[in-house]
GUKOLLUM-97910 format. One record per residue (C-alpha): x, y, z. Coordinates in steps of 0.25 Angstrom, whole numbers, plus 5000, padded with zeros to 4 digits. Layout:
<roba <X; Y; Z>>,
...
***
This chain:
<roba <5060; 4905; 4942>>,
<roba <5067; 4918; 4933>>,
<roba <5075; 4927; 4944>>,
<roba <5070; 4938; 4936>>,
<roba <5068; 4951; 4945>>,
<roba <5055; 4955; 4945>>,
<roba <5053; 4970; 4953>>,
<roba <5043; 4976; 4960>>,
<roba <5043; 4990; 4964>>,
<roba <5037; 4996; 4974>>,
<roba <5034; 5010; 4973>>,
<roba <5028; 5016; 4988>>,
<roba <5027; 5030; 4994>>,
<roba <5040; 5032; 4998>>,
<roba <5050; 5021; 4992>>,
<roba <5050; 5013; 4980>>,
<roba <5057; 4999; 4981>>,
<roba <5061; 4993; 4970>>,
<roba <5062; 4975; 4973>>,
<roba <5066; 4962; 4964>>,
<roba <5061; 4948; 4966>>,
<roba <5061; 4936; 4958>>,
<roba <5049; 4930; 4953>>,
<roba <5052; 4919; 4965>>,
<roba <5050; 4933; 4974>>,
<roba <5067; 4933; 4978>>,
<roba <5070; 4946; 4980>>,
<roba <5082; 4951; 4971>>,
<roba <5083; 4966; 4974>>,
<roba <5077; 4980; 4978>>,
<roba <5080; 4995; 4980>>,
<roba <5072; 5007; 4984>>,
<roba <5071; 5021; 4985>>,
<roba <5063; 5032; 4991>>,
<roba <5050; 5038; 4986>>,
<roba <5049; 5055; 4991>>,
<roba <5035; 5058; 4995>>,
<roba <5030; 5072; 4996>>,
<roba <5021; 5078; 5004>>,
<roba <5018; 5091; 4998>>,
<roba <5006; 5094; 5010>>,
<roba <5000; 5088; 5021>>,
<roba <4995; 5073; 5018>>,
<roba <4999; 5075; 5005>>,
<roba <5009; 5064; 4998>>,
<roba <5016; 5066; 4983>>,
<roba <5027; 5056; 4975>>,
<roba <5034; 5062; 4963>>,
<roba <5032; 5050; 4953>>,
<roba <5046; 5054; 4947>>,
<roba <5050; 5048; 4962>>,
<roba <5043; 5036; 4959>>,
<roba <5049; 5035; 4946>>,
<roba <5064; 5038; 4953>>,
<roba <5061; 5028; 4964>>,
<roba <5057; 5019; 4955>>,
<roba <5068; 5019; 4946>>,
<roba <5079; 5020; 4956>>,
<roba <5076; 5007; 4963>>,
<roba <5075; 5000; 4950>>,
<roba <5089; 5005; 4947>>,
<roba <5095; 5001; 4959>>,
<roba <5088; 4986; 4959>>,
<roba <5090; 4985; 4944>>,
<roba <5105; 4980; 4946>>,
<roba <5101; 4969; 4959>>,
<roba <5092; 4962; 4951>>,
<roba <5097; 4950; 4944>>,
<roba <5093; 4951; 4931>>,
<roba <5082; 4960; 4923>>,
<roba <5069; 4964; 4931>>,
<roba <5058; 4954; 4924>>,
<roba <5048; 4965; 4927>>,
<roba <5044; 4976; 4937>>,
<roba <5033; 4979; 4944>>,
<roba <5027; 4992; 4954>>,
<roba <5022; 4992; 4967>>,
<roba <5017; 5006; 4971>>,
<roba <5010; 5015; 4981>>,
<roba <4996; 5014; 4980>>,
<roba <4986; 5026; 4976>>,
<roba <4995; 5035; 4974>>,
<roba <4994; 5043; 4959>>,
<roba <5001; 5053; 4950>>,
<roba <4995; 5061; 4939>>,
<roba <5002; 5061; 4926>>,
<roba <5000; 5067; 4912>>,
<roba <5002; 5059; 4899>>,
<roba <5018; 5055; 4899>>,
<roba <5016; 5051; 4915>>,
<roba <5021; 5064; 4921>>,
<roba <5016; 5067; 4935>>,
<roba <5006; 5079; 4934>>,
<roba <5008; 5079; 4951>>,
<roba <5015; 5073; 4961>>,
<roba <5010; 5060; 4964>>,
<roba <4999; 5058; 4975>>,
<roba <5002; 5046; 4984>>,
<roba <4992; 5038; 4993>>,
<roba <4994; 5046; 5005>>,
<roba <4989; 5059; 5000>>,
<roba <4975; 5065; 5005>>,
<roba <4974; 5075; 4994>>,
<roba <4963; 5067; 4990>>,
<roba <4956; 5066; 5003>>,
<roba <4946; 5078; 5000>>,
<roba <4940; 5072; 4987>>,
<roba <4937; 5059; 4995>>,
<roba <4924; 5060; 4998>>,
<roba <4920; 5071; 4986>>,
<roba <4923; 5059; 4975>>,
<roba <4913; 5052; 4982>>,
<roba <4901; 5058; 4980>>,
<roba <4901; 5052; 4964>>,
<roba <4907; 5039; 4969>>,
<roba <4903; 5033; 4982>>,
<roba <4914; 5029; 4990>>,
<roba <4908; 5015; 4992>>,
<roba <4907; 5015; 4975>>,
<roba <4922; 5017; 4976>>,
<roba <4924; 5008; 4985>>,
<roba <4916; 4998; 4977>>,
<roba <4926; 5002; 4965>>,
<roba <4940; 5003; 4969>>,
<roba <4938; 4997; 4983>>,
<roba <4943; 5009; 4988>>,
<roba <4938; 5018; 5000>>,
<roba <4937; 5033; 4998>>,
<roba <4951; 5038; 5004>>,
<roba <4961; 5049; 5001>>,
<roba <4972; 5037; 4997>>,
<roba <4968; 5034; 4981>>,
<roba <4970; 5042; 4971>>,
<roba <4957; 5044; 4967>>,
<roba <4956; 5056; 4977>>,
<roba <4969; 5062; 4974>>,
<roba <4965; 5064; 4958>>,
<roba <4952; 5073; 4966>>,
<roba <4962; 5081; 4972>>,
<roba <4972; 5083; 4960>>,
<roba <4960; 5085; 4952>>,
<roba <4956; 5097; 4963>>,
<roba <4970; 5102; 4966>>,
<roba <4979; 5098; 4954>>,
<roba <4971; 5101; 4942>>,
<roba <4981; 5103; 4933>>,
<roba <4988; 5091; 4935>>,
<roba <4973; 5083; 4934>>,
<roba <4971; 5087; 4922>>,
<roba <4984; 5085; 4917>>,
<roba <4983; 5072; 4921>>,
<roba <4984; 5061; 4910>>,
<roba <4985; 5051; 4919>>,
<roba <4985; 5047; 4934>>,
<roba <4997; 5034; 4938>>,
<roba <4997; 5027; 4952>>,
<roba <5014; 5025; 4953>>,
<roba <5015; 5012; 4945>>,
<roba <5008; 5017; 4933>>,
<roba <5017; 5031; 4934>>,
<roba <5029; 5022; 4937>>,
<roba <5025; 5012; 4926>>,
<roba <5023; 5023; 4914>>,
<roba <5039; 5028; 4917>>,
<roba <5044; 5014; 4916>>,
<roba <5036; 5009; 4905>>,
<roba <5027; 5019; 4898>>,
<roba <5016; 5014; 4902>>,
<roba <5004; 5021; 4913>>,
<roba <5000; 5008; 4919>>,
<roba <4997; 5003; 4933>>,
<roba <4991; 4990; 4939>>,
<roba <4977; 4991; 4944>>,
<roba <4983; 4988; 4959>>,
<roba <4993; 5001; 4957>>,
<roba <4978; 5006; 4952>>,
<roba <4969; 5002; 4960>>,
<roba <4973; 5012; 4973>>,
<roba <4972; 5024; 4965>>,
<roba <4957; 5024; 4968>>,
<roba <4952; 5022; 4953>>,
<roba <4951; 5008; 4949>>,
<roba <4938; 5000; 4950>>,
<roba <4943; 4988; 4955>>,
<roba <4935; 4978; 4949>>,
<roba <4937; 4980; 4935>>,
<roba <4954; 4985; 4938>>,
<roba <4952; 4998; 4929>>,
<roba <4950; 5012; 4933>>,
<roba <4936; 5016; 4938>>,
<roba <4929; 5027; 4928>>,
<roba <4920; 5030; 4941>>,
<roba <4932; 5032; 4950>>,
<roba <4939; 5040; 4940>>,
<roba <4927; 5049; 4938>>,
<roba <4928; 5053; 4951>>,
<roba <4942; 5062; 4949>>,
<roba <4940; 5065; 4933>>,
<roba <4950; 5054; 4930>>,
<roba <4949; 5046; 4919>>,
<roba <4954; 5030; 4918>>,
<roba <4961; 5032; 4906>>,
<roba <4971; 5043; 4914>>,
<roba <4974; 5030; 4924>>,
<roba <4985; 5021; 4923>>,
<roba <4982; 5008; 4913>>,
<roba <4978; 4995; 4924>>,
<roba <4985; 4982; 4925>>,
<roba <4985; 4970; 4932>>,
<roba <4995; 4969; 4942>>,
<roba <5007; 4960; 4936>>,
<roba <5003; 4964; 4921>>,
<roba <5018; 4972; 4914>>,
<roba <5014; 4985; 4912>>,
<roba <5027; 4988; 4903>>,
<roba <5042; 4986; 4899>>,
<roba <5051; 4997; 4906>>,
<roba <5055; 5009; 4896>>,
<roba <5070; 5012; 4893>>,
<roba <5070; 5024; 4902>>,
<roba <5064; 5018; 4911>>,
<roba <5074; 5005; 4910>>,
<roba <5085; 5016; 4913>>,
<roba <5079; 5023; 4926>>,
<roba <5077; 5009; 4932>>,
<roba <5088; 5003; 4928>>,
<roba <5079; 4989; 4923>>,
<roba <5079; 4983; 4910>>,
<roba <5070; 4991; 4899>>,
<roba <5059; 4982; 4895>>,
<roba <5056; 4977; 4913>>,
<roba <5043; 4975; 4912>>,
<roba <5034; 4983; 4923>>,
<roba <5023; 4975; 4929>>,
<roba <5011; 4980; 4934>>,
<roba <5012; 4980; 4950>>,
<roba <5002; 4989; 4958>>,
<roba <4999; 4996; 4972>>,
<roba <5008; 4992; 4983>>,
<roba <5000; 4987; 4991>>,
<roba <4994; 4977; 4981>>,
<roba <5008; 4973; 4977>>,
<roba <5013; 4971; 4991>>,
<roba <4999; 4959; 4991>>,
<roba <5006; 4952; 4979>>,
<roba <5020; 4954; 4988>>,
<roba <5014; 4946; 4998>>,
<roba <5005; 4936; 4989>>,
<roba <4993; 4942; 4996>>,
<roba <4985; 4936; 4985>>,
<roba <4973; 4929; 4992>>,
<roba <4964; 4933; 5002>>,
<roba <4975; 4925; 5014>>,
<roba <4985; 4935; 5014>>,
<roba <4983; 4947; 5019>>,
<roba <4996; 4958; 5014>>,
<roba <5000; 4968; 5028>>,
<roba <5010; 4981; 5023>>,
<roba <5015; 4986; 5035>>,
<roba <5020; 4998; 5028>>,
<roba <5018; 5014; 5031>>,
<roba <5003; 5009; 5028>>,
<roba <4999; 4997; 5032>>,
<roba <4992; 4989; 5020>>,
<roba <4984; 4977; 5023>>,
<roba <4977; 4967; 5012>>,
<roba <4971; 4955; 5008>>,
<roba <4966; 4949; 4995>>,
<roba <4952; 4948; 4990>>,
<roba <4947; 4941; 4978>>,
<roba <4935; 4951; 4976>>,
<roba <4937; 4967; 4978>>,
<roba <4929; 4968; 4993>>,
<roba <4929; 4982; 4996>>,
<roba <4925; 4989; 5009>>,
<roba <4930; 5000; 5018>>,
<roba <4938; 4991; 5027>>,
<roba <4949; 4990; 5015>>,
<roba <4954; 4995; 5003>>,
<roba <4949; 4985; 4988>>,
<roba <4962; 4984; 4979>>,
<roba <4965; 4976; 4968>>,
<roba <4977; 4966; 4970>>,
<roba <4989; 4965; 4963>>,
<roba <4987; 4950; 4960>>,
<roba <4976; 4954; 4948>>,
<roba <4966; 4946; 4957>>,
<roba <4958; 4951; 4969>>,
<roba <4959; 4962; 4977>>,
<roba <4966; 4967; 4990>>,
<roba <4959; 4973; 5001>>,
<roba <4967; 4980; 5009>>,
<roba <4969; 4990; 5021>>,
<roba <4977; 5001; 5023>>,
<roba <4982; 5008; 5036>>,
<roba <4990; 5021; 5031>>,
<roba <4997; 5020; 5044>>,
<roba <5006; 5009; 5046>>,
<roba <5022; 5010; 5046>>,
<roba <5019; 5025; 5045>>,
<roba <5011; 5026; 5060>>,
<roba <5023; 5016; 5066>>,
<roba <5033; 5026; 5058>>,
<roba <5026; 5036; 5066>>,
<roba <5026; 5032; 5079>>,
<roba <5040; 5028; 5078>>,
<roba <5044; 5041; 5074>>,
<roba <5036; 5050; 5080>>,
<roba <5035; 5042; 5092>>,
<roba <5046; 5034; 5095>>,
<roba <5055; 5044; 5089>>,
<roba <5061; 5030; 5081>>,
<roba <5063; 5029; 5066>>,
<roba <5058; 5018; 5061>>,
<roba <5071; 5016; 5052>>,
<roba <5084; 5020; 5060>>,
<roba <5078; 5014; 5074>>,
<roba <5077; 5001; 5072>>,
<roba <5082; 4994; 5085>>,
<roba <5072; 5006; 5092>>,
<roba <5061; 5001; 5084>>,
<roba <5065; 4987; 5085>>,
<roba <5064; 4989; 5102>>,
<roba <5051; 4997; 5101>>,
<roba <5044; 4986; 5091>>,
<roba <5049; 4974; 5101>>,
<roba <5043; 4983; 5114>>,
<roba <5029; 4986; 5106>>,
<roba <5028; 4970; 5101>>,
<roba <5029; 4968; 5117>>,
<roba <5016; 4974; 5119>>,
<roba <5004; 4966; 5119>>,
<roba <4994; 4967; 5111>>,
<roba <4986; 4982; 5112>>,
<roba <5001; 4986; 5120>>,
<roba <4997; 4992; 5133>>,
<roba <4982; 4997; 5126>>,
<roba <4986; 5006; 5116>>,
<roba <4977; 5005; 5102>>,
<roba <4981; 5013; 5089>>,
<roba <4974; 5017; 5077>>,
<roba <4985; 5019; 5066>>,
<roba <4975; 5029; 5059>>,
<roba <4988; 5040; 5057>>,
<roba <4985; 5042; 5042>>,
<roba <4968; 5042; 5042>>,
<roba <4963; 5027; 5040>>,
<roba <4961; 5020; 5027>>,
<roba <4953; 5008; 5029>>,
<roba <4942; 5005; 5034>>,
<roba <4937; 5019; 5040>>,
<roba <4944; 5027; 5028>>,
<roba <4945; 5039; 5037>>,
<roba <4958; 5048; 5034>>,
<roba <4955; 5055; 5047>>,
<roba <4957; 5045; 5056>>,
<roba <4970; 5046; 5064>>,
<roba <4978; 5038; 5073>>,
<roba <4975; 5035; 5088>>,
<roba <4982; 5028; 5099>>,
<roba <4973; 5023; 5112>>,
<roba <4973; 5018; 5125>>,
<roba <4988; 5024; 5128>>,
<roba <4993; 5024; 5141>>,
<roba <5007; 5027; 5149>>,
<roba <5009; 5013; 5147>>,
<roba <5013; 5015; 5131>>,
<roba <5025; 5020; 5124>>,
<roba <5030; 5018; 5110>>,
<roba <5031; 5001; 5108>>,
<roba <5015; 5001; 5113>>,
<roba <5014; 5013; 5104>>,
<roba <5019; 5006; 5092>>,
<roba <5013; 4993; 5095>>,
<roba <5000; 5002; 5096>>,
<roba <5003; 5005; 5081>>,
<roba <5007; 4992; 5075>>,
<roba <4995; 4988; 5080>>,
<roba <4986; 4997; 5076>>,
<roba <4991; 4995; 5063>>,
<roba <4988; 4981; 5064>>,
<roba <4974; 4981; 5071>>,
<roba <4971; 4989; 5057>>,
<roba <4974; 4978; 5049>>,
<roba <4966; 4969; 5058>>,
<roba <4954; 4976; 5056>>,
<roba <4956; 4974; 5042>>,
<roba <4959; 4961; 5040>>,
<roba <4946; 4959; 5049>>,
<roba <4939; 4965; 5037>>,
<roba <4943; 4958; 5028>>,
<roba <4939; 4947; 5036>>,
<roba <4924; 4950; 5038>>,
<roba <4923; 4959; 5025>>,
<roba <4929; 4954; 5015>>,
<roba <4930; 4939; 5019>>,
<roba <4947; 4938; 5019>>,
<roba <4955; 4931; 5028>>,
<roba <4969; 4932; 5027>>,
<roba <4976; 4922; 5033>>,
<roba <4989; 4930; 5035>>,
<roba <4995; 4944; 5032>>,
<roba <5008; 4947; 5026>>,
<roba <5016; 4958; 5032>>,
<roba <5023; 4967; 5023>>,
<roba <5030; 4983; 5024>>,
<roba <5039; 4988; 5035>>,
<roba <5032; 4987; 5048>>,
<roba <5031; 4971; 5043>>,
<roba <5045; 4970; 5047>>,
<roba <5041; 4972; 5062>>,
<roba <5037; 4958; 5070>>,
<roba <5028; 4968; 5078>>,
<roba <5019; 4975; 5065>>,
<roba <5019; 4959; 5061>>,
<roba <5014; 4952; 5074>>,
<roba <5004; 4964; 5079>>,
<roba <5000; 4963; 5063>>,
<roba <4996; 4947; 5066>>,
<roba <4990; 4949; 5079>>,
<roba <4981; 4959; 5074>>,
<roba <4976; 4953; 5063>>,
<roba <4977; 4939; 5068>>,
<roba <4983; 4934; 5057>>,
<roba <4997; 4930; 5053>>,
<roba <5006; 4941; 5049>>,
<roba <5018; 4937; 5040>>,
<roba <5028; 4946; 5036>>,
<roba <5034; 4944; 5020>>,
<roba <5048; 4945; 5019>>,
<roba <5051; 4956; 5010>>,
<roba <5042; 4967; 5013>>,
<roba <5041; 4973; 4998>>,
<roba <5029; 4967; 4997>>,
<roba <5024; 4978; 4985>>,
<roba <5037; 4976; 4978>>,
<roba <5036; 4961; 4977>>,
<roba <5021; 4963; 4974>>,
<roba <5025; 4969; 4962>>,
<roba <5037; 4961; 4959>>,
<roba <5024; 4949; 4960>>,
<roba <5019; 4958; 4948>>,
<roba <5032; 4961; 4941>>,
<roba <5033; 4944; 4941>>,
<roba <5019; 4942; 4934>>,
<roba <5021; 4952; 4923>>,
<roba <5035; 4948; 4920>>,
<roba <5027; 4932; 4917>>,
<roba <5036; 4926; 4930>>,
<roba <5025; 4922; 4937>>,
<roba <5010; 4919; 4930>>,
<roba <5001; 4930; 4942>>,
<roba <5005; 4938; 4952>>,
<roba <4998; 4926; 4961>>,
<roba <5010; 4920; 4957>>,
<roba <5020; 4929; 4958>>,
<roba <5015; 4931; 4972>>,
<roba <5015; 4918; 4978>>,
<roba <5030; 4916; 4972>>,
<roba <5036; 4929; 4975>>,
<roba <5028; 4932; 4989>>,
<roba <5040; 4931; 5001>>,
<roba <5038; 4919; 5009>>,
<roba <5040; 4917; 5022>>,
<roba <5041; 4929; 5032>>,
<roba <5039; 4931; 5047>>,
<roba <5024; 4927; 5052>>,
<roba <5020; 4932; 5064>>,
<roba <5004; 4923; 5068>>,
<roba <4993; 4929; 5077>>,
<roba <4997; 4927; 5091>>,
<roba <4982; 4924; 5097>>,
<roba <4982; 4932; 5109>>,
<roba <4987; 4944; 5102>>,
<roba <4978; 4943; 5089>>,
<roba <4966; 4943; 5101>>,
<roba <4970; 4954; 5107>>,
<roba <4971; 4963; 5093>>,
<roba <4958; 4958; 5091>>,
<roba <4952; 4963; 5104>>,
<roba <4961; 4976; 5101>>,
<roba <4956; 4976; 5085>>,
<roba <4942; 4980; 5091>>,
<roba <4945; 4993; 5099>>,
<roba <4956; 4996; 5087>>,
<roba <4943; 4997; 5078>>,
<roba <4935; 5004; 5087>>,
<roba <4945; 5016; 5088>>,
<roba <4944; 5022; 5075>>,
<roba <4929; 5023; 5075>>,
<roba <4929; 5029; 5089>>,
<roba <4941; 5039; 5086>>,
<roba <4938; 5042; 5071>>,
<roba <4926; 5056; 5075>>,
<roba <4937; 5061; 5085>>,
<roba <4947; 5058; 5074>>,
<roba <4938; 5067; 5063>>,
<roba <4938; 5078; 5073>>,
<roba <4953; 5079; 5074>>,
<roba <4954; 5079; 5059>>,
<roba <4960; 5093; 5056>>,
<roba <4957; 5088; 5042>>,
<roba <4968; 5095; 5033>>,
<roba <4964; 5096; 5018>>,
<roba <4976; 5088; 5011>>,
***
């Protein structure tokens, strides 16, 4: 087997990180570098691309010189649903608006009226939610008219990324498909959808297969990044996808768990099952689909309490955190009676209801920080339990493990309340750049080292990895707990509408 590097870049919100592996999946090398994100106004979140582009080339100079030889292709993970308008010769008309922003929030329900949101659920699998681009183009068409109708064109990061390096505005229909506007079925943009905001398909990125080259680096591009002109760039595709090839989650037995600001959940589907219990994406393998689940409050509502809280930081405490996490995993199941709903940032799926916020119940004098954190990490968890048991009865899948990934998967405690909860085995990868790997899985079919990114998968997928099983008294008691969990939100959610001071992004 060729030692030939293959990398995969992972482009997220506030770091890019740059990773080599062989086609066997041996790791060879990486760098990183931070990504600034602006926020020019409450709940509102911008990235220069020119950053993207800086990030981006920096990390490949820096791994260019550890690699053992001549990268055999490149590939990009990215953040997912995040846009930036550009006119003809790519050049950013605005600063790009990223996943978090809720400028968009107020065209939700108008777009609506012309397309039921059952229609465009039934088309991109999507419910209606501030979160794809679709509603962001409404408000830049309402508040930045100029730069709309100076628009040539619209890129998600990998197809703005891949026309610097190679000329061509080309993305794949996983980097696509969480925009909002790709019918999922056929994998091109939907003429209905883009009626919707006055876009035409032809000012959208050209769509790919993930795994399919795209283009041979440039000469100035060759010179920024430090790699060979003539590296062929790959099709890779939204992180979350690429972090499912990262793992091999490429049948409906695996179920992908990223414990990262967000918590991502997902299994594969051989058919496009949509509902409002989950998110329908295309999966990066060319094949099937992913439902998945996203809690927008994962490391970030840990990060808050041990901040806020605690008064720790996460990064420079680590023998503090290390003490608090053995004195919250001594705590059985429920601590001391303490339920929380980790709705810090409004909920996604399944009750799609971006004034929901968090709640913590049945505290006493009995509590203090570690039942307080246990209370989060399960929370979190009890979350993803409720999914999987819709998956279970909706959509027929029953994975027989999860697969941990992202930086709370480090924790034995995030990884044995996880397997409780779900009542399923929990494995942690070793490796946690799942997304990079995922595209360095893409990079390997494009460059012709392995025949699919099945393939690629199976062989460059970490083995091995810590697996923390079910411990049956524990999973019954989640389950007991699971029921009252879901019963809080729909008690709470008209108390929670009447708090909402509801400011206009």
């Amino acid at each position: 087997m060729t030692a030939a590097p293959l990398i995969g870049v992972d482009v997220s919100t506030t770091a890019v990180k740059a990773c080599a592996w062989d086609a066997a999946g041996r790791p060879l090398g990486e760098a990183r570098a931070a990504l600034p994100l602006a926020r020019p106004g409450p709940h509102r979140y911008e990235q220069d691309p020119e950053d993207w582009w800086r990030a981006l080339a920096g990390t490949l100079r820096a791994l260019a010189p550890r690699l053992p030889g001549p990268p055999a292709a490149l590939a990009i993970a990215h953040q997912r649903e995040t846009f930036v308008p550009v006119d003809a010769a790519g050049r950013a008309l605005h600063p790009a608006l990223l996943w978090l922003d809720r400028r968009g929030a107020p065209w939700v329900e108008g777009l609506h009226r012309d397309l039921p949101a059952e229609h465009l659920r039934a088309l991109s699998g999507k419910t209606p939610n501030y979160g794809p681009a679709l509603y962001k183009i409404a408000w830049l068409a309402a508040e930045r008219p100029q730069a709309f109708r100076a628009a040539a064109g619209f890129c998600d990061v990998q197809a703005w990324l891949a026309e610097r390096l190679t000329g061509r505005r080309a993305t794949s229909w996983s980097g696509a498909d969480p925009l909002g506007l790709l019918d999922l079925r056929t994998l091109a943009w939907s003429e209905a959808i883009c009626r919707l905001v006055n876009v035409q398909p032809a000012q959208l990125p050209e769509v790919l297969a993930p795994g399919e080259p795209i283009g041979a680096l440039h000469a100035e591009a060759a010179a920024a990044t430090g790699l060979p002109a003539g590296t062929p760039l790959v099709a890779g595709g939204g992180d979350g996808q690429c972090a499912g090839l990262g793992v091999a989650a490429l049948d409906n037995g695996r179920l992908y768990l990223n414990l990262g600001t967000a918590v991502v959940a997902g299994a594969w589907s051989r058919t496009p099952e949509v509902s409002p219990r989950w998110r329908t994406l295309t999966a990066g393998a060319g094949r099937g689909y992913y439902l998945e689940s996203s809690l927008r409050s994962g490391a970030l509502l840990s990060d808050w309490l041990l901040k806020r809280v605690a008064g720790l930081d996460p990064v420079r405490d680590r023998e503090a955190l290390a003490a608090l996490e053995a004195e919250a995993a001594a705590l059985p199941p429920g601590g001391h009676g303490v339920l929380l709903l980790p709705y810090w940032e409004g909920v996604m799926n399944p009750h799609w209801d971006d004034a929901a916020r968090g709640a913590v119940l049945g505290l006493s004098d009995a509590d203090d920080r570690a039942s307080l954190y246990r209370a989060v990490v399960e929370g979190v968890a009890l979350e993803q339990a409720g999914f999987l048991a819709a998956l279970r009865d909706e959509a027929g899948l029953a994975p027989r493990e999860a697969v941990a990934i992202g930086g709370p998967a480090a924790s034995d405690l995030w990884c044995r309340v996880h397997a409780d909860a779900l009542d399923l085995p929990v494995r942690r990868q070793p490796g946690l750049e799942a997304a990079a790997l995922g595209a360095a899985v893409c990079a390997a079919v494009g460059a012709g080292l392995h025949p699919d990114l099945e393939t690629a998968a199976a062989a460059m997928a970490p083995r091995g990895g810590d697996v923390f099983t079910p411990a049956p008294d524990a999973a019954s008691a989640y389950a007991r707990l699971r029921g009252v969990h879901q019963r809080i939100y729909g008690t709470l959610a008209p108390l929670l509408r009447e708090l909402d001071p509801r400011p206009q992004p």
